[in-house]
C-alpha positions as CSV (number, residue, x, y, z in Angstrom):
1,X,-88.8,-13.0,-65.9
2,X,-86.0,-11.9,-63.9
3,X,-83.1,-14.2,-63.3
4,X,-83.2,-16.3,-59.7
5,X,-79.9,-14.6,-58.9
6,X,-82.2,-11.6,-58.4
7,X,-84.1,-13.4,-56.1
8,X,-81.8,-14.2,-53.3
9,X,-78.2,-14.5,-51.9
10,X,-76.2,-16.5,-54.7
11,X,-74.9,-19.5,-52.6
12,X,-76.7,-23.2,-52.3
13,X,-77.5,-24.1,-48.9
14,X,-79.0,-20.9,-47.8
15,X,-80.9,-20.6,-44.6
16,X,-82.9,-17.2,-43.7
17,X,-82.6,-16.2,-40.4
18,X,-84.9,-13.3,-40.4
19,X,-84.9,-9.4,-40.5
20,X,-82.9,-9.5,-43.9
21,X,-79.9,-12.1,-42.7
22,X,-79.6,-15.7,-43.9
23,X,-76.8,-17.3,-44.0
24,X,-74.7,-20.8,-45.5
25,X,-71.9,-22.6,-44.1
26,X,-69.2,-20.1,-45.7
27,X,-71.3,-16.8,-45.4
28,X,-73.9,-14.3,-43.7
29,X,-75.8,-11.9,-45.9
30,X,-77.5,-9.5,-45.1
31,X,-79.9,-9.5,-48.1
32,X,-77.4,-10.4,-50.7
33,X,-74.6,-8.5,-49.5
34,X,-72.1,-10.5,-47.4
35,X,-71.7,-9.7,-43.7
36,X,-68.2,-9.2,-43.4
37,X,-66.1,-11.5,-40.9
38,X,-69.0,-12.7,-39.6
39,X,-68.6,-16.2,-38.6
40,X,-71.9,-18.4,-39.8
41,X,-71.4,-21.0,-37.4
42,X,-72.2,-19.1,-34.5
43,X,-74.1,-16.2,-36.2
44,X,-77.6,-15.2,-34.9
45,X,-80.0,-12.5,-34.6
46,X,-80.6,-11.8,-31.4
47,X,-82.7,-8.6,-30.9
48,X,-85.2,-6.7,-33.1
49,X,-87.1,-3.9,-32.0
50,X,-88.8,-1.5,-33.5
51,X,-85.8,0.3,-35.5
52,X,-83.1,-1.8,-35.5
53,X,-81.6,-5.1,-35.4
54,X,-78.9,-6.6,-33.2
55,X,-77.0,-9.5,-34.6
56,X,-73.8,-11.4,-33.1
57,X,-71.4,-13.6,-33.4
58,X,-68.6,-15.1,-31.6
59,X,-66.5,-11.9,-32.2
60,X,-68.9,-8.8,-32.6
61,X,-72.4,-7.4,-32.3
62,X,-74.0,-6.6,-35.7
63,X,-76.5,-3.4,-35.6
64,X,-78.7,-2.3,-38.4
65,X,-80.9,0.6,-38.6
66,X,-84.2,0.5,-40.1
67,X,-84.6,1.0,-43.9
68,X,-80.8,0.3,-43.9
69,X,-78.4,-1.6,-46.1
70,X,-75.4,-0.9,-43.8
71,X,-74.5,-3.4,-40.9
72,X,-72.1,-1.9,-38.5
73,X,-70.2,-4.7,-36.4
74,X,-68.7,-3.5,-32.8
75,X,-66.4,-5.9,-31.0
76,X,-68.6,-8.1,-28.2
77,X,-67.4,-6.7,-24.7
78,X,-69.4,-5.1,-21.9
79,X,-72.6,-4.8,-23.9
80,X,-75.8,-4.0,-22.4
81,X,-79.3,-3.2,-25.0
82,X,-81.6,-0.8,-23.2
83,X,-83.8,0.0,-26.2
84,X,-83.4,0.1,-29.9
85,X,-80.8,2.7,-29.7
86,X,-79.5,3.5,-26.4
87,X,-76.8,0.8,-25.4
88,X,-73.9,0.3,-22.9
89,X,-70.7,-1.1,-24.4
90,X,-67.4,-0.8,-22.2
91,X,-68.6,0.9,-19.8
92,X,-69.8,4.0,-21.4
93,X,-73.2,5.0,-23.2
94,X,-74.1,4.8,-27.0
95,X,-77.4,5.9,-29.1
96,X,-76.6,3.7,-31.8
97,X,-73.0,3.3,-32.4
98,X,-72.5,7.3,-31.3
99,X,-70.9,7.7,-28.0
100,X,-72.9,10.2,-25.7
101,X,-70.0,12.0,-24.0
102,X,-70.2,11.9,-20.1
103,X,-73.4,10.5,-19.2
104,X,-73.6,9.2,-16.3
105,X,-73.9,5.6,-16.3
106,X,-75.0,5.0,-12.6
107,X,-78.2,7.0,-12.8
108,X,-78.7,6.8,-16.9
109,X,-82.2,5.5,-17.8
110,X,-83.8,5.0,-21.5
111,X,-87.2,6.2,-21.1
112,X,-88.5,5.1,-25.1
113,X,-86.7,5.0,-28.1
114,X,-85.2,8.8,-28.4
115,X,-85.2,10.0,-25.0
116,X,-83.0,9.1,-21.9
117,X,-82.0,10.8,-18.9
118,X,-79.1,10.9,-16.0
119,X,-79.0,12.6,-12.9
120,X,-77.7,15.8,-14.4
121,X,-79.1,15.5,-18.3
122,X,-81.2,15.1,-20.5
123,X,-81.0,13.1,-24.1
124,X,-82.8,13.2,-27.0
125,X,-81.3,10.0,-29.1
126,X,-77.3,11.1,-28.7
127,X,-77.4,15.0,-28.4
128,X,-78.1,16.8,-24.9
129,X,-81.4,18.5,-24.4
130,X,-79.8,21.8,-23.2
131,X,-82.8,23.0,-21.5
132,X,-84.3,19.5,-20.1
133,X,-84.9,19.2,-16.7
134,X,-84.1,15.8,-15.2
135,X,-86.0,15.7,-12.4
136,X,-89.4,17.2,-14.1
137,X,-88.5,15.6,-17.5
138,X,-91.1,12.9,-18.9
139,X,-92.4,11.7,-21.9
140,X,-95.8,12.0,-23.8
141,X,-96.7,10.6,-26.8
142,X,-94.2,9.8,-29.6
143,X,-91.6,12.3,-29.7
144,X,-93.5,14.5,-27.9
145,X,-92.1,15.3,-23.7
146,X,-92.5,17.8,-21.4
147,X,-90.5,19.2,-18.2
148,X,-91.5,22.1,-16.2
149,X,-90.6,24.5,-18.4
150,X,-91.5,23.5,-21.8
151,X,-92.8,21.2,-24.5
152,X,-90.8,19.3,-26.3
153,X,-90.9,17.6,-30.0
154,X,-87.4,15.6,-30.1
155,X,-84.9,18.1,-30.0
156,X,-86.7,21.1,-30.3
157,X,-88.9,23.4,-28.0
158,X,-92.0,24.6,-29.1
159,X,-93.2,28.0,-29.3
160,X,-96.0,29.3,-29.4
161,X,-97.6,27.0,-26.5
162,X,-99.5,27.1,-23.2
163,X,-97.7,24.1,-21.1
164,X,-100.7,24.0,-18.9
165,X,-103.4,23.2,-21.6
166,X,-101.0,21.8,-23.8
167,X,-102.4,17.9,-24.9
168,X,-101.1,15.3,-27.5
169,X,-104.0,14.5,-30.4
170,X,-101.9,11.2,-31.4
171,X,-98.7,11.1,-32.7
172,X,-98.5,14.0,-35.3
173,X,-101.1,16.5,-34.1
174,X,-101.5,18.2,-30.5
175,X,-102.6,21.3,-29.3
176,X,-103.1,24.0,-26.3
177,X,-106.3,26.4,-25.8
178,X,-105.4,28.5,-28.6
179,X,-103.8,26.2,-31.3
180,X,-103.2,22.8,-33.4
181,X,-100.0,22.0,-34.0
182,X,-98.5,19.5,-36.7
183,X,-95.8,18.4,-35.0
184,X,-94.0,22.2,-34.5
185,X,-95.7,23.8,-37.0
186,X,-98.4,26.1,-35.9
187,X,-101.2,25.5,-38.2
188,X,-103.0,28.7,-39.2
189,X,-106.8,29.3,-39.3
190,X,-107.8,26.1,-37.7
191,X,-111.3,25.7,-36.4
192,X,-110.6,24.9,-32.7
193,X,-114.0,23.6,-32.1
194,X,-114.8,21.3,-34.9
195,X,-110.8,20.1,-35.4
196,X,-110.6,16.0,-35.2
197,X,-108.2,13.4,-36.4
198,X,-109.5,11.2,-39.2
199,X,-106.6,9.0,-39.1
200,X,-103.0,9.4,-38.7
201,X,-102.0,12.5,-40.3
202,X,-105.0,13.1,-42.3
203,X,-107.7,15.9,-40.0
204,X,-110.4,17.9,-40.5
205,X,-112.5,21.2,-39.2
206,X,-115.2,22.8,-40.7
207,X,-114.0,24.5,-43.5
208,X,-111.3,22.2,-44.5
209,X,-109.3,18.8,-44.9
210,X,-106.1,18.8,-43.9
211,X,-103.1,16.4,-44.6
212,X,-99.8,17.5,-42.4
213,X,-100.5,21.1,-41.5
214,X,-101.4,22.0,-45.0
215,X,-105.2,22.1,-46.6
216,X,-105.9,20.3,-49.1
217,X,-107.2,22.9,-51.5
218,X,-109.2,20.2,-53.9
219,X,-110.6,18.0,-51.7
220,X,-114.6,17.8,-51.1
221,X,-115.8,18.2,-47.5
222,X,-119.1,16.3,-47.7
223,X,-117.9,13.3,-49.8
224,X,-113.9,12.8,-48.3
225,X,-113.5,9.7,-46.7
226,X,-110.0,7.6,-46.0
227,X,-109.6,4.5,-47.6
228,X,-106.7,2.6,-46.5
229,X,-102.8,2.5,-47.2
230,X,-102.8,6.3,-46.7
231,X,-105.2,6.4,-49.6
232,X,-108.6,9.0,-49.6
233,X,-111.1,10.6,-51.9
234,X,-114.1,12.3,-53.0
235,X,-116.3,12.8,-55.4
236,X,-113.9,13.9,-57.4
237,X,-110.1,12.7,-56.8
238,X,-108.2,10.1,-55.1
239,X,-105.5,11.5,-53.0
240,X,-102.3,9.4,-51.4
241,X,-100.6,10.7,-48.1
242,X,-102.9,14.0,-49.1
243,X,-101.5,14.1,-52.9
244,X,-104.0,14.6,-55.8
245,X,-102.5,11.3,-57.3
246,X,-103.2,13.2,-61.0
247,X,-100.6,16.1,-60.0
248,X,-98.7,13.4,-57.6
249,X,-98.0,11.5,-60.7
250,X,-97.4,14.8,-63.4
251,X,-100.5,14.5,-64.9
252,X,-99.0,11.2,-66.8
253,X,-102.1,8.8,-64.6
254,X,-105.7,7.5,-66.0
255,X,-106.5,7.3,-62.3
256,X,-110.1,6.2,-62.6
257,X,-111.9,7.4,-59.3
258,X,-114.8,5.1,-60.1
259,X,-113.2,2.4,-60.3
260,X,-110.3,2.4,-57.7
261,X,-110.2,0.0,-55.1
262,X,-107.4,0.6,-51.8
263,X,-105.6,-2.6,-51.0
264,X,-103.4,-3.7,-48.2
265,X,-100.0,-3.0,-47.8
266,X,-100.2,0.5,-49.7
267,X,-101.2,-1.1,-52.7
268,X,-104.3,0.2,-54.7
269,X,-105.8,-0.6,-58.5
270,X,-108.2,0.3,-60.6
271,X,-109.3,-0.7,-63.8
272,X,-106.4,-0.2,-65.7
273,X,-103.4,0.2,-63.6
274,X,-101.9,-0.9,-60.1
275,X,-100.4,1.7,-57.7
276,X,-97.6,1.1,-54.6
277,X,-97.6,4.1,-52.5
278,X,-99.3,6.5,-54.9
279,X,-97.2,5.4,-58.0
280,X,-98.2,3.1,-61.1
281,X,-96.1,0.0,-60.4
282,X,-94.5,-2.2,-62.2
283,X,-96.2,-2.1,-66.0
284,X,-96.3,-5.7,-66.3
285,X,-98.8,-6.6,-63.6
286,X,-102.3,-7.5,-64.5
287,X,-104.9,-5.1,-63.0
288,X,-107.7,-7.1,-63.3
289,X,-106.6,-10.1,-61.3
290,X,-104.1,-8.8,-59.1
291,X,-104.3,-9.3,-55.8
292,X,-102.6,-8.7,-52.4
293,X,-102.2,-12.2,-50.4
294,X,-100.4,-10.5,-47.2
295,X,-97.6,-8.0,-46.4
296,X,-95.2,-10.7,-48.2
297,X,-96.9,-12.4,-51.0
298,X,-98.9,-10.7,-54.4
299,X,-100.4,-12.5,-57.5
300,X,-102.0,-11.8,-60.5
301,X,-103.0,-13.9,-63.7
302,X,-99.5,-14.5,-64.7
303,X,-97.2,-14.7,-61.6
304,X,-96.3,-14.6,-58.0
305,X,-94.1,-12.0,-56.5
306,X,-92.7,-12.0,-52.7
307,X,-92.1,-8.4,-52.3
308,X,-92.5,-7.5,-55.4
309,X,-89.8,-10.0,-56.4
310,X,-91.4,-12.7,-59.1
311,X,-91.3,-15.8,-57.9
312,X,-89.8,-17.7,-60.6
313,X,-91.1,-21.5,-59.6
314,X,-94.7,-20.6,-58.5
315,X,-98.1,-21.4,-59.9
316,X,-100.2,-18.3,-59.6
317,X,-103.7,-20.4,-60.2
318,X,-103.2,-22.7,-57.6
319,X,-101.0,-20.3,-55.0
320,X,-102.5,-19.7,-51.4
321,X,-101.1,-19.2,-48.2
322,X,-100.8,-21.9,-45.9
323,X,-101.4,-19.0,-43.0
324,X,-102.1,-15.5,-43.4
325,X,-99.4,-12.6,-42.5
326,X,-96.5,-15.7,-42.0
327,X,-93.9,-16.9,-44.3
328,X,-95.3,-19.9,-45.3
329,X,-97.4,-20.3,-48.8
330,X,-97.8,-23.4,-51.6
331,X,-98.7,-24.3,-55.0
332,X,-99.2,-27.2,-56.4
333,X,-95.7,-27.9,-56.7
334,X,-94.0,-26.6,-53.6
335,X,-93.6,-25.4,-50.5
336,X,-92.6,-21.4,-50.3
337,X,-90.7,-20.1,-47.2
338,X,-90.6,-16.4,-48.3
339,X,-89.2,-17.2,-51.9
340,X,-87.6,-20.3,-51.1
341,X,-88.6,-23.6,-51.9
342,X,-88.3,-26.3,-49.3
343,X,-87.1,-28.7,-51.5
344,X,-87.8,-32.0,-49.1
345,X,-91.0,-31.1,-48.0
346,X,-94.2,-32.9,-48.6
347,X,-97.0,-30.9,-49.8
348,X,-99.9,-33.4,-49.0
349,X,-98.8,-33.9,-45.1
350,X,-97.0,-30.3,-44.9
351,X,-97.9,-28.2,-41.2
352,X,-96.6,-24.7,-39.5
353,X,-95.7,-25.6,-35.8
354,X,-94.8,-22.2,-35.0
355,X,-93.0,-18.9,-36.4
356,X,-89.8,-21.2,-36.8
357,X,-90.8,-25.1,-37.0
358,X,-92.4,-26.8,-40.3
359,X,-92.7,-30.1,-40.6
360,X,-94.0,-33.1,-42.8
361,X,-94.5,-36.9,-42.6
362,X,-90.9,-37.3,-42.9
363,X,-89.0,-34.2,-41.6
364,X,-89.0,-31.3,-39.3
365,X,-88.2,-28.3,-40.3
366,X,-86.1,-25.0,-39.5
367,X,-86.6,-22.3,-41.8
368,X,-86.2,-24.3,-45.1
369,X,-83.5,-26.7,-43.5
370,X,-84.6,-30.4,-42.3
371,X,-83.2,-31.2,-39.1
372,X,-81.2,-34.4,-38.4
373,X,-81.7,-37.1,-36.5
374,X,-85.0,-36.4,-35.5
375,X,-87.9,-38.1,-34.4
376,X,-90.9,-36.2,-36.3
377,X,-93.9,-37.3,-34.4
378,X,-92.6,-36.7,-30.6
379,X,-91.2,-33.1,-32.1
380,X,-92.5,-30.4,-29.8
381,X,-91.4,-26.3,-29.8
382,X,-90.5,-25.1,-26.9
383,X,-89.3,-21.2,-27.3
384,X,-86.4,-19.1,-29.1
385,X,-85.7,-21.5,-31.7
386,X,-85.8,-24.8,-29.5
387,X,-87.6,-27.5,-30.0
388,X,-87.2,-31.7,-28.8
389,X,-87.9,-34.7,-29.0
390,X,-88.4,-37.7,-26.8
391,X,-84.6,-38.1,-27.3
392,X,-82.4,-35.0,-28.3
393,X,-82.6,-31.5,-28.2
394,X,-82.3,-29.2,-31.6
395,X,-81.7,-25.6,-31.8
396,X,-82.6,-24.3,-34.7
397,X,-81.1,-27.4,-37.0
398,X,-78.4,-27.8,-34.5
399,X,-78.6,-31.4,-32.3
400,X,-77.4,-30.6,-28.4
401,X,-75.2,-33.1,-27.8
402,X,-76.1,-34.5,-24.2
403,X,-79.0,-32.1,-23.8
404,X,-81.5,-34.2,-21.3
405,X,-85.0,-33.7,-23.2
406,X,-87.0,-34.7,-20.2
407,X,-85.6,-31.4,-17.7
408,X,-84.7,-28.8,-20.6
409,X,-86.1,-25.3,-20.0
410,X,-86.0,-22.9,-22.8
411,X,-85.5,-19.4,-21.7
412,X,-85.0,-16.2,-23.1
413,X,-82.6,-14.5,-25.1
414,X,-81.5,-17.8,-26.6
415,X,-80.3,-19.2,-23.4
416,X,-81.6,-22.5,-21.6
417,X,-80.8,-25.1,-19.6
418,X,-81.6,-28.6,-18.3
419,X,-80.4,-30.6,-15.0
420,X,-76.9,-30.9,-15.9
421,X,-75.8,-27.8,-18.2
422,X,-76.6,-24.0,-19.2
423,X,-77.0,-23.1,-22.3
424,X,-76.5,-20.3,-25.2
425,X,-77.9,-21.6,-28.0
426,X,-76.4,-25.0,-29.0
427,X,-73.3,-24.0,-26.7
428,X,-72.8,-25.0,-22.9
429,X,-72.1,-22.7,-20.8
430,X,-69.3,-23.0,-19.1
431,X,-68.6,-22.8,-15.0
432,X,-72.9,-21.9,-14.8
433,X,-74.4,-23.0,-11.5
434,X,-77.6,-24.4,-13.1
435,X,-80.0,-24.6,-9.9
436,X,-79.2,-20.4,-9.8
437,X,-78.7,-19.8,-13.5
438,X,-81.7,-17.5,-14.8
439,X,-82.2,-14.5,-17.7
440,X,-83.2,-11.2,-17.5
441,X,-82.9,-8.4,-19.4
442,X,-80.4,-10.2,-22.1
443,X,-77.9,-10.8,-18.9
444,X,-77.5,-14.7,-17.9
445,X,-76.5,-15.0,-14.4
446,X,-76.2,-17.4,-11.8
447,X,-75.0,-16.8,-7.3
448,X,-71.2,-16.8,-9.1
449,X,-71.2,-15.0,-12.5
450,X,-73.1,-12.8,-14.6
451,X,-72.8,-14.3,-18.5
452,X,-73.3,-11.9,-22.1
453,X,-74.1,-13.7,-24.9
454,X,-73.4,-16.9,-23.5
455,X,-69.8,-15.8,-21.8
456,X,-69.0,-14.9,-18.4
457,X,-68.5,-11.2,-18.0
458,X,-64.6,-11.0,-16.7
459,X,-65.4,-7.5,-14.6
């Protein structure tokens, strides 16, 4: 069993505030790596989309990519999130933390994730699409866009294609009148007539599978069929993102094709073994009785695992989820937020509110943290981690002092406000006109000011 340092940040009094952070009163992790300079008091995620994360504190703006372990912190000035990745920060244009040189900020507009455009450009993510067009430019499917002139797949033309016939299949596969195309590559000998999508990237015509562009030489046309998790097979073989999983794995597998079963999450098993994306994984597990609980949470006969990640405390026999695809499970013993324990909380009387409230018979909860001073049976959510009482206001474990419970309006972006102040999360907002002050588009502002994160923008 691995040691519960393994399991999580190595400080007492953590609290997880999502997407990776969590955070105590001296630190902010980011897993278990600390955050550094960031101030815990006033850290908070504030943005996640489908790529990155946007964090802040007092001081700076936190942004992580996707799949990263690398926070980069930019100093909190004239900050503005168009998408995941296109931004305005003093007064000039990012695609992540990458200046784009001279575009023009008056007319610059983020049409998805990867491309934007200005009066006199256009972008895909930071670099110039030489031969864009701005005023025919637009986008498709994905990474796919098209101007007048020609079709694009994120920075690159293609060749090969009629623009007039050309049509997106989904987001791998398009063609024209005379060809399929896996995302630039031209895919030879392709049945036009009989070519569909099975699913995602896996297709077919009438002479072939195909995974990608590529046939897949072994597989059996009359008895292929997708399973799930980017798991097929036939007759013969089980494949994984269009891999024989025998070669896939160097011959070393006992891959049973009568016997496999696809689970969730890219999980799969069969009589002897369990498989994560494709692999055998880990050698411990039991086969027989292992089972996938949600995206989060796995069990078998001997243990509990949270990502993969045992969890050291829990009973596997009597382990559920209280709700399906959220944080929240129990055993006999505990309460589970992710691999935490709420250590307070009472099993017998223990409810979800929401994504962000718990509560018992004697506490309400915030992540795994019991609030204070709070009355537990007028507690009520409201939005963005705010929730009352028929006395105080809390956000997240934090008590507003003065907050008037009875005209509070929780709005967007962590701000709110009530008949007497404006708000950024527990903090008032200073010089806000509150019968004027509204959100939009991350940007606080009332008939005076415009406010960023809770501060009035000096320009």
């Amino acid at each position: 069993m691995p040691d519960k340092d393994i399991l999580a940040p190595p400080n007492e009094g953590i609290i997880d505030i999502g997407w990776g952070f969590s955070k105590n009163s001296k630190n902010v992790y980011f897993y278990r790596d600390i955050v550094q300079n960031a101030d815990p008091q006033s850290f908070w995620v504030v943005y996640k989309g489908r790529n990155v994360t946007y964090a802040k504190d007092k001081d700076n703006i936190y942004i992580v990519k996707n799949m990263s372990t690398e926070v980069i912190s930019i100093k909190i000035g004239d900050i503005e999130i168009y998408s995941w990745g296109y931004s305005k920060y003093n007064h000039k244009i990012y695609w992540w933390w990458k200046l784009i040189e001279d575009a023009d900020i008056a007319s610059f507009q983020a049409l998805n994730d990867f491309y934007a455009k200005d009066k006199n450009k256009v972008y895909y993510v930071s670099d110039i699409l030489t031969w864009g067009d701005p005023n025919t430019f637009q986008v498709l499917t994905g990474y796919y866009a098209k101007d007048k002139n020609n079709i694009y797949m994120q920075r690159n033309k293609f060749k090969w294609v009629n623009i007039k016939t050309f049509q997106t299949l989904n987001s791998y596969y398009s063609r024209d009148k005379n060809n399929v195309f896996h995302f630039l590559t031209k895919m030879d000998n392709v049945d036009l007539n009989s070519f569909e999508i099975l699913t995602g990237d896996y297709a077919k015509d009438k002479n072939n599978i195909y995974y990608n562009w590529s046939i897949i030489y072994w597989a059996e046309l009359n008895s292929f069929e997708i399973l799930t998790s980017g798991y097929a097979k036939d007759k013969n073989n089980i494949y994984y993102n269009g891999k024989n999983m025998v070669d896939y794995m160097y011959a070393s597998s006992t891959v049973d094709p009568q016997n496999f079963e696809a689970l969730d999450y890219d999980y799969a098993k069969d009589k002897n073994d369990i498989y994560n994306m494709g692999l055998p994984f880990p050698l411990w597990w039991d086969a027989a009785t292992f089972e996938v609980l949600s995206i989060r949470y796995q069990k078998d006969k001997n243990s509990v695992y949270n990502w993969s990640r045992i969890i050291q405390w829990a009973d596997p026999d009597t382990f559920t989820l209280i709700y399906k695809n959220w944080h929240y499970a129990k055993d006999k013993n505990n309460i589970y937020l992710d691999w935490y324990i709420i250590q307070w909380a009472d099993k017998a009387s223990f409810q979800i509110i929401d994504g962000t409230f718990s509560k018992d018979k004697n506490n309400v909860y915030s992540s795994t943290e019991p609030i204070k001073w709070v009355n537990v049976d007028n507690f009520q959510t409201l939005t963005n981690w705010y929730g009352r009482d028929g006395d105080n206001v809390f956000f997240w474990t934090y008590l507003i002092p003065g907050a008037d419970s009875n005209s509070f309006k929780a709005m967007e972006f962590g701000y709110a406000k009530d008949k007497n102040n404006a708000y950024r999360e527990w903090h008032i907002i200073q010089w806000a006109d509150i019968p004027t002050f509204e959100v939009e588009d991350f940007t606080a502002k009332d008939k005076n000011y415009t406010y960023k994160f809770g501060e009035r923008d000096k320009n």
